[in-house]
N, C-alpha and C positions, 0 to 999 in steps of 0.2 A: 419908313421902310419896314416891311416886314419879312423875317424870312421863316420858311416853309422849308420842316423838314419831314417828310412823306416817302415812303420806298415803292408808294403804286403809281406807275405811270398814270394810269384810267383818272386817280384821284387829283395829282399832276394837275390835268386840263382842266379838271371839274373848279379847281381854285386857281387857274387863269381864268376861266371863262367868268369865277365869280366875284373875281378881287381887282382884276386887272384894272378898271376903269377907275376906282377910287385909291387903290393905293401901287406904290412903288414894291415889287415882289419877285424875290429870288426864291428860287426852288431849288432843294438840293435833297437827294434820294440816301444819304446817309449820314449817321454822325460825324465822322471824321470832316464830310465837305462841310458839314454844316461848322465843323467849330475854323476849320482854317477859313470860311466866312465869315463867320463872327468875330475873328481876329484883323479882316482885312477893314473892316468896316462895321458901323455900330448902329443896330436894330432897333427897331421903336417896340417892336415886337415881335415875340418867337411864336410861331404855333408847328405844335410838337406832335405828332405821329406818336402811340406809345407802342404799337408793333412792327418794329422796325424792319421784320424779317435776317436777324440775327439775333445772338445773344444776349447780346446789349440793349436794353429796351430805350424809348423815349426819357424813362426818368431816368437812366444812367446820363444820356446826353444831356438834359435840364438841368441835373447835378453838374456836370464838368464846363457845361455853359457859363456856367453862374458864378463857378471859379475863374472865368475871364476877368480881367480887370475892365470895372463899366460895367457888366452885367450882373451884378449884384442885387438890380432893382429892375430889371429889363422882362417885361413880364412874358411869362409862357404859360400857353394856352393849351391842356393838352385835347389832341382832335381823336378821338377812339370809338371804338364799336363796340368799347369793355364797359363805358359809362355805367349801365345799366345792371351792371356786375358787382361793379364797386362802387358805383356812385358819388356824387361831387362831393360830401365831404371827405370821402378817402383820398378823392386827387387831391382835392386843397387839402388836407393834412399833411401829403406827402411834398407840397411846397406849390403845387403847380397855384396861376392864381385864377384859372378859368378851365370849364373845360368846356367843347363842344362832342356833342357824340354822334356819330355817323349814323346813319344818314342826316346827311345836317342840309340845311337852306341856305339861300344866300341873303337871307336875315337874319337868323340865326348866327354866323360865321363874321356877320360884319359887328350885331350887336354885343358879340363876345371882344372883337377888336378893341371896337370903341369905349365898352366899360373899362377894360383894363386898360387903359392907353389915360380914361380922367381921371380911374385910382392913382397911377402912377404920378398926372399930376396934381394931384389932391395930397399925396405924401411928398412931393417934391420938396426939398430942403429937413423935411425929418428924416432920420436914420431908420431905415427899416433893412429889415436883415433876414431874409427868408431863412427858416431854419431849416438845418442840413436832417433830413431823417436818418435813424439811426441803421445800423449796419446789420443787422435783425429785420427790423422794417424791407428795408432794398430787397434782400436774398428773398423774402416772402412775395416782393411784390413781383420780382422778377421769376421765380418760378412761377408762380400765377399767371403772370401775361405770357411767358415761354411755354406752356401747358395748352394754350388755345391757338387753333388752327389759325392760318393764315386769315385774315380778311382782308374787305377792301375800304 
């Protein structure tokens, strides 16, 4: 099961229209739905939106996700239009363990799936512990992402 947490409707269809056929997928357009979903029920994988259209960015919600009990190793992908800003070691530094950057394909979106879906079972039975970034780190990235205009 994957769930999809995305605040653009347009974006919405674009990952029904691309996921639908091969995986089980709930969408939910804000952090709050997305964690009282991840509380009802337990995700194979997250892909994460990192402008949320609030204050609160994608990596605050990948942070609080992660504090779920279970989701400790539940991988999230973050899906951005910043990529090329920050670029993929910045995301993976900041814990995510994939990112895709918009405009994406629907190769692109599944082969991000399915890598992090055999790393997860490739560590399965080791202890791996995404680490928390530091509270310096956050404020920086989050004024960074809260700094640039809406997209889609």
């Amino acid at each position: 099961m994957v769930l999809i947490v995305e605040d653009n409707p347009f974006t919405h269809r674009l990952f029904q229209y691309m996921l639908d056929r091969e995986y089980h997928i709930r969408m939910v357009s804000d952090e709050e739905t997305a964690l009282i979903m991840a509380r009802r029920a337990r995700y194979d994988v997250v892909l994460m939106d990192i402008h949320l259209g609030t204050e609160r960015t994608g990596l605050d919600a990948m942070i609080t996700i992660r504090d779920i009990d279970g989701y400790e190793n539940v991988p999230v992908i973050a899906v951005t239009a910043y990529a090329e800003h920050l670029g993929r070691e910045k995301l993976l530094e900041l814990g995510f363990d994939e990112y895709v950057a918009k405009p994406f394909t629907r190769r692109t979106l599944v082969n991000a799936i399915e890598k992090t879906m055999a790393a997860r079972k490739d560590r399965s039975g080791a202890s791996h512990q995404h680490a928390r970034p530091s509270e310096t780190v956050l404020e920086f990235y989050r004024d960074y992402w809260n700094s640039w205009p809406e997209t889609t």
